[in-house]
C-alpha positions in Angstrom: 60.0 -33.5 1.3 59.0 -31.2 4.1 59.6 -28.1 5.1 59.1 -25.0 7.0 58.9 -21.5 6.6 58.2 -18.6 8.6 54.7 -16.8 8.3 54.9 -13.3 8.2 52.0 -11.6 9.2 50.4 -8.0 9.6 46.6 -7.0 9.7 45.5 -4.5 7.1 42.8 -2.4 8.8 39.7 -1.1 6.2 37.2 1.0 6.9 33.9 -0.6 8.4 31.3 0.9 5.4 32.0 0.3 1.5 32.7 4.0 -0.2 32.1 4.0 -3.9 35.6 5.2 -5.3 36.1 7.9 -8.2 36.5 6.2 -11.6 34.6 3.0 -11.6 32.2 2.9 -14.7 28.6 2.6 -12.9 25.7 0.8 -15.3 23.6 3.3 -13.4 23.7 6.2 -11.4 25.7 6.9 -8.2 23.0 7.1 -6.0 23.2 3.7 -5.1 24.2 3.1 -1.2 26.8 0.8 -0.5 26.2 -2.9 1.4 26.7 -2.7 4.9 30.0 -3.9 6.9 30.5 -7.6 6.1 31.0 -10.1 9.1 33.2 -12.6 9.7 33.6 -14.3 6.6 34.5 -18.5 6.2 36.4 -18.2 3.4 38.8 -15.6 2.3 41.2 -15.2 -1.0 44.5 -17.1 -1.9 46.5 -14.2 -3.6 49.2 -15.8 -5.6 52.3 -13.3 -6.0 55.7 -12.3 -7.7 57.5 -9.4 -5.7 60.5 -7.7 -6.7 63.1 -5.3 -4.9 66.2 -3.8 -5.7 69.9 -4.5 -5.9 72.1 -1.8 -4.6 72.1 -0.8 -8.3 68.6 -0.1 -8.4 67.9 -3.4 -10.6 65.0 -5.6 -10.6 65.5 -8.1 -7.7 63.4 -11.6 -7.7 62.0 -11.7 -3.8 60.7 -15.2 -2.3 58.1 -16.7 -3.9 54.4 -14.9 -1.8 51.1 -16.2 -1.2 48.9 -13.6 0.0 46.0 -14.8 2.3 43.1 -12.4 2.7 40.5 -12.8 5.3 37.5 -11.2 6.7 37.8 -11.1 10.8 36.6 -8.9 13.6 35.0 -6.6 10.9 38.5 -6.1 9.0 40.5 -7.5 6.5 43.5 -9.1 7.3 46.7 -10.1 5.1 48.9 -12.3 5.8 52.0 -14.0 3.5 53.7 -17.2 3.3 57.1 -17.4 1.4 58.9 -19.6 -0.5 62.5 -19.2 -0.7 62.6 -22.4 -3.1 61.2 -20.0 -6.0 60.4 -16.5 -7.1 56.6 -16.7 -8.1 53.5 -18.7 -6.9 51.9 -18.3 -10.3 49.0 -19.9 -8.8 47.3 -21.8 -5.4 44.3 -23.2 -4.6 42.7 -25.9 -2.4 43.3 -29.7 -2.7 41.2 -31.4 -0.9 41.3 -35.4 -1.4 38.6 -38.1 0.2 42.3 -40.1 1.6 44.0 -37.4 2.5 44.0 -34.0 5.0 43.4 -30.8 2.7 45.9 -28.4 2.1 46.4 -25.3 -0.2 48.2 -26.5 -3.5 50.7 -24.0 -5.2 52.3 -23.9 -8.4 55.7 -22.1 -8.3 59.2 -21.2 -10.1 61.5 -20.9 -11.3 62.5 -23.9 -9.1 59.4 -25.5 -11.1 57.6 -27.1 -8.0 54.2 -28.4 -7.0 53.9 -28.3 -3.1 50.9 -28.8 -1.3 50.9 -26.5 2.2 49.4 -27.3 5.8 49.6 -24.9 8.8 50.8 -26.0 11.9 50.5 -23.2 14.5 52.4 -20.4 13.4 54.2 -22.0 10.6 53.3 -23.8 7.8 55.0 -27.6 6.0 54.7 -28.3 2.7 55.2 -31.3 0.8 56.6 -31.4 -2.9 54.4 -33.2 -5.0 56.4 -32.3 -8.0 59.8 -31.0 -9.0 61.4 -30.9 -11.7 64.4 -28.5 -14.6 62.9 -29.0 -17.8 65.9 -27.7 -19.5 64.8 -24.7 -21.0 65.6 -21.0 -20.2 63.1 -21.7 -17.3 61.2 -23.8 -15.3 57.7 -23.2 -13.9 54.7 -24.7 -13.1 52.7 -22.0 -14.9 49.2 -23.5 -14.2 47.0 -26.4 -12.6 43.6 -27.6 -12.2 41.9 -30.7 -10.0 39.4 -32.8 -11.4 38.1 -36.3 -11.6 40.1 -37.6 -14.6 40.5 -40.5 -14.1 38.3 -43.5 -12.7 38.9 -44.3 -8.7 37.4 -41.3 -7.6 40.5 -39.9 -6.4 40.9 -36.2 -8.0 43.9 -35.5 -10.3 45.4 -32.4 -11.3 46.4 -31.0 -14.3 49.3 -29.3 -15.3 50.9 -27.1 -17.6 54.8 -25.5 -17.3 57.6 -22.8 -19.1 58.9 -23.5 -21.3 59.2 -26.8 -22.9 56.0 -27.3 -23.4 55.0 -29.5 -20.6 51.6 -30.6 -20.1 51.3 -33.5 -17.1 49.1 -35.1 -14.6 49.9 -35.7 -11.1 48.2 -38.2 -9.8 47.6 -40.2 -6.2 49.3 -43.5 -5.6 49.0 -44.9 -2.5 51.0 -42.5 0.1 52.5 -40.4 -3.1 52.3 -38.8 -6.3 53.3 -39.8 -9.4 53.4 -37.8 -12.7 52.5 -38.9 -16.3 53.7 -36.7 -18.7 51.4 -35.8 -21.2 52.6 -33.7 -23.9 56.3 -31.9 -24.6 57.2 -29.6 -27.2 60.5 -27.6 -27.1 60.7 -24.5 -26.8 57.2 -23.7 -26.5 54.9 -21.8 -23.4 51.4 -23.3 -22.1 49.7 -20.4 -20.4 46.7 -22.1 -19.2 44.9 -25.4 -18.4 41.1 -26.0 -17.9 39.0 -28.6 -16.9 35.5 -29.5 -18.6 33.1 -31.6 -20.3 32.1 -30.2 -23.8 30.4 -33.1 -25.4 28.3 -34.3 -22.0 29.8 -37.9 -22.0 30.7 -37.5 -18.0 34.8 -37.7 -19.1 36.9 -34.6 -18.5 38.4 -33.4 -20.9 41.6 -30.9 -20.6 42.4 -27.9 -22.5 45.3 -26.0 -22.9 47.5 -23.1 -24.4 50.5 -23.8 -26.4 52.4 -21.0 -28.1 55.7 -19.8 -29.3 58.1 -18.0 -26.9 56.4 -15.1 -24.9 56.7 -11.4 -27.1 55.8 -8.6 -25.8 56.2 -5.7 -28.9 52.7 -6.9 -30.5 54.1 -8.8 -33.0 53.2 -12.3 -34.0 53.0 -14.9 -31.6 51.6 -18.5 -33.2 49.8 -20.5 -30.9 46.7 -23.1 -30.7 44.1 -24.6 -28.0 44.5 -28.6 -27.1 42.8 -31.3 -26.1 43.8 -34.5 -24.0 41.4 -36.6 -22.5 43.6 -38.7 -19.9 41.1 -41.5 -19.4 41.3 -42.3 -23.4 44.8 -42.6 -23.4 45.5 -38.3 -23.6 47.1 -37.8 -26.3 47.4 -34.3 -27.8 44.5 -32.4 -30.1 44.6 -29.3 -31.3 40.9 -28.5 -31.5 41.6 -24.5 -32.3 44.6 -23.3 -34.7 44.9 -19.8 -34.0 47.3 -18.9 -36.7 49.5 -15.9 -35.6 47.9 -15.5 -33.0 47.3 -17.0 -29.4 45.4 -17.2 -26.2 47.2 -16.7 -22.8 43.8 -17.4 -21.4 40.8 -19.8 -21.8 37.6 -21.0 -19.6 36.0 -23.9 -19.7 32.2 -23.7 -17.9 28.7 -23.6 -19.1 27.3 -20.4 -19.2 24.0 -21.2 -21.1 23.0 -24.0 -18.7 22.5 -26.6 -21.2 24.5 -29.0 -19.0 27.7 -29.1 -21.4 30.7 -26.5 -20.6 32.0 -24.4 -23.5 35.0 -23.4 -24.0 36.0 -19.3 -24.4 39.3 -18.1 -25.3 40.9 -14.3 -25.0 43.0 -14.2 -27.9 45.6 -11.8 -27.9 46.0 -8.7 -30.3 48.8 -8.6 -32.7 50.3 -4.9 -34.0 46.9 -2.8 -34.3 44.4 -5.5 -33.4 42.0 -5.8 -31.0 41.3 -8.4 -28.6 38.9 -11.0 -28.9 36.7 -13.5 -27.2 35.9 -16.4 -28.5 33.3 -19.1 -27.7 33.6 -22.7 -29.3 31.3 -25.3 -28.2 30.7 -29.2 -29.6 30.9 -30.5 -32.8 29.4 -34.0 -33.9 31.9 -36.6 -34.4 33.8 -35.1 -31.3 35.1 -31.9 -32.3 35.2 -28.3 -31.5 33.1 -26.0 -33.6 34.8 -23.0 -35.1 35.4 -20.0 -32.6 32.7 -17.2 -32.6 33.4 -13.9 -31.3 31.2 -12.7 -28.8 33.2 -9.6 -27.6 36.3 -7.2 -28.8 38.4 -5.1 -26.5 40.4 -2.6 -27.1 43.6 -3.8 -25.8 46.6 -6.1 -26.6 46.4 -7.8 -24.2 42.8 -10.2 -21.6 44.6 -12.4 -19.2 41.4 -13.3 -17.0 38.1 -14.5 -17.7 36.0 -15.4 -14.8 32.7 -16.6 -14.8 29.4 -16.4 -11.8 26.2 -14.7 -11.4 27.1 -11.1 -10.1 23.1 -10.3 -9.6 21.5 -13.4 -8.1 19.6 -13.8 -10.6 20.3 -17.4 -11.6 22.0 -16.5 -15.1 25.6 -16.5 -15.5 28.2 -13.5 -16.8 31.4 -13.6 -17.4 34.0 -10.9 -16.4 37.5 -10.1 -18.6 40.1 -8.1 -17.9 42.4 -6.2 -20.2 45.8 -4.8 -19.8 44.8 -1.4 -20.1 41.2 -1.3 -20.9 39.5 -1.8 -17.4 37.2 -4.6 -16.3 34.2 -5.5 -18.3 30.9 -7.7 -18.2 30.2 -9.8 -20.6 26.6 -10.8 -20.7 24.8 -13.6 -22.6 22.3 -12.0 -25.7 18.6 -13.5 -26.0 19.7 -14.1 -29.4 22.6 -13.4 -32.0 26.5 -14.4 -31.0 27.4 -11.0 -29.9 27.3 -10.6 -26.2 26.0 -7.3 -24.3 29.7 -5.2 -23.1 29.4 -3.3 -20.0 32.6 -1.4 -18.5 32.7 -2.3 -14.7 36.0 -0.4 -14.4 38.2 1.7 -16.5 40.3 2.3 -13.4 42.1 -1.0 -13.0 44.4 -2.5 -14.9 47.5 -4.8 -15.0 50.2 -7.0 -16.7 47.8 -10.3 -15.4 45.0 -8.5 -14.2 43.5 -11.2 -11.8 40.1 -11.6 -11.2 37.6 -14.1 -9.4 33.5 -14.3 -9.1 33.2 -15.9 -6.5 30.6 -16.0 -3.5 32.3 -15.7 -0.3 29.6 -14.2 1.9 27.5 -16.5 1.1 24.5 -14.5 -0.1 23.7 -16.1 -3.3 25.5 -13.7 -5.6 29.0 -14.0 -6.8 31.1 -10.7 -6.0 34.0 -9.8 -8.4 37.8 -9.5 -6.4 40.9 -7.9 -8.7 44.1 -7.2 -8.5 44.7 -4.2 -9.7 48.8 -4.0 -10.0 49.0 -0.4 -11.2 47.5 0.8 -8.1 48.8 -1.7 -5.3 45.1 -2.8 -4.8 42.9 -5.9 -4.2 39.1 -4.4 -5.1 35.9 -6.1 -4.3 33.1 -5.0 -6.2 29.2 -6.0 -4.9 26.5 -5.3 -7.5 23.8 -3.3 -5.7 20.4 -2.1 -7.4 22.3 -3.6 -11.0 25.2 -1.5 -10.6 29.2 -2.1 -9.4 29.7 -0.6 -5.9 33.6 -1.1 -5.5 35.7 -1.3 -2.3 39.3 -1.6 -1.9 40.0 -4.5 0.6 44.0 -4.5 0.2 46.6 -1.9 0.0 50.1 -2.6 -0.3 51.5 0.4 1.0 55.7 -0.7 -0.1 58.3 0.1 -2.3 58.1 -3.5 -4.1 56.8 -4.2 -7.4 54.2 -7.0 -7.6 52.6 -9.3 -10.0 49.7 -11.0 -9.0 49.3 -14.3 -11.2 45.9 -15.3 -10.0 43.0 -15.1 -6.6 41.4 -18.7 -5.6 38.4 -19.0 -2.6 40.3 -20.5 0.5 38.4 -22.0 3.6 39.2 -19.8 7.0 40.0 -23.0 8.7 43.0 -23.9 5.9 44.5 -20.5 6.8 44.5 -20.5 10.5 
């Protein structure tokens, strides 16, 4: 199916020099001087988005489904938004770019649950629905995805996840089209999250997943457990980390130590005066998944985003989580032991999601950190100079609308123009 919708468009003008803001946690001193004015950049951010009015009433009112796409150009950054009157939230979007076919920018929407993959043609933009479908719950939505290499053929697949009957599927190219095989079901049940990896270093991806009971929101118990399919064995479901009463909204799958297997880290969730905690699992022989280790508490309820680069360039890898209400924090590897070294980047930011990306868009050789922090109406960019955070706000949103953003992907200049 194809369709079009308008692009609405307006340019956000920034200041030229990064300024260090009041209340971000510095490892260091403040004396360091901010990086100079960036340039043009080739790639820019895919800001996936919920926005709500209000009725005449004054009630919550579901907008459009909006993807916000951020760009560096003529020494400013620009906004600009597509919208989707098909459903109310992009919960995510990234590039799909397959060896047979033209990229596009693939989003994952609801609650008309749909996969669509986007191209822009002049000033507007036709997508194609790769997947649609009512699940029969209170809700549909396609809460998550991820493209890899699943199966064999060479042609990428992607993974996904949905609200709320448990959905786990895999689209995959046929030919001229898509078709889905549905990989797991289970009523009344949420999957938050969906990664791609390779723990045991036999070349097959592997996914992982994030079943639990019915969102809560009071801190009381909320059972839930990490899976396992492996599509090109068959994909059947294993649960590979029983959490009990509690459960993980949140995992990564990457390798952090360089060892050339991923691992797998999981924020799980706090229940009523808890803390919450990160979690590493790696391996096991036989083909398991070792039992979880904690590497780092927060003081929250709830770490929706971990995101993983080198912020320093210095060839080791980091990971950054965000809490609810806690800030932003490093998490760095330890020389030895299982408990990782916790440094605040930010204890003024914070959000229901709480998106984040490392990721290296100028090109420089170190990742810089991008987040969404809701409670302020911001998109941040934080560059590490002389070891410490230097943080710049690159996006204001300046309305009356309430916002959630659900996640930031890298985007190629060329796929937004």
């Amino acid at each position: 199916m194809t369709q079009k919708t308008r692009l609405v468009s307006f340019a956000l003008s920034m200041m030229l020099g990064l300024t260090l803001l009041a209340g971000c946690t510095q490892p260091e001193s403040e004396s360091n001087e901010p990086p100079q004015a960036l340039e043009d950049l080739s790639q820019g951010l895919l800001v996936s988005l919920a926005a709500l009015g209000k009725t005449d009433d004054g009630k919550p009112k579901p907008l459009p489904a909006r993807l916000g796409l951020l760009t560096q150009q003529g020494g400013e950054w620009r906004y600009e938004i597509l919208e989707d009157a098909d459903s109310n939230v992009f919960h995510k979007a990234m590039v799909l770019d397959s060896p047979d076919a033209e990229p596009g920018i693939l989003t994952l929407g609801g609650t008309a649950a749909a996969v669509k993959l986007w191209r822009r043609d002049g000033a507007e933009w036709q997508s194609e629905t790769l997947w649609q479908e009512d699940f029969g719950g209170r809700f549909s939505r396609m809460r998550d995805g991820e493209v890899g290499q699943l199966l064999a053929g060479g042609q990428p697949s992607i993974a996904v996840v949905t609200h709320d009957q448990g959905v786990v599927g895999l689209l995959r190219l046929e030919g001229d089209g898509w078709e889905v095989d549905e990989l797991d079901r289970q009523a009344d049940t949420i999957v938050h999250e969906v990664e791609i990896g390779d723990l045991d270093g036999d070349g097959v991806l592997e996914i992982y997943a994030t079943p639990s009971a019915r969102n809560k929101l009071d801190g009381t118990e909320q059972p839930g457990e990490i899976t396992r399919y492996v599509p090109a064995s068959g994909g059947e479901r294993e649960v590979v980390a029983p959490l009990g009463d509690r459960h993980a909204k949140e995992i990564l799958v990457t390798d952090i130590d360089g060892d050339g297997r991923d691992e797998l880290y999981a924020s799980v969730e706090a229940v009523s005066g808890g803390q919450v905690e990160i979690r590493r699992y790696e391996a096991a022989e036989g083909g398991g998944v070792s039992e979880g280790v904690v590497i780092a508490t927060l003081a929250d309820k709830l770490s929706r985003f971990l995101t993983a680069g080198d912020v320093d360039g210095d060839g080791a890898r980091e990971i950054v989580a965000t809490g609810k209400s806690s800030g932003v924090w490093l998490l760095r590897p330890p020389a030895s032991g299982t408990e990782w070294e916790k440094t605040s980047i930010d204890t003024d930011s914070g959000g229901f999601e709480h998106a984040a990306l490392l990721t290296d868009l100028d090109g420089d050789g170190s990742d810089e950190l991008y987040v969404a922090s809701d409670d302020d109406k911001e998109i941040r960019r934080y560059v590490w100079v002389e070891g410490a955070p230097v943080r710049e706000v690159i996006h204001r949103w300046d309305d009356d609308l309430s916002r959630f953003t659900w996640n930031l992907m890298p985007v190629p200049l060329e796929l937004t123009k």
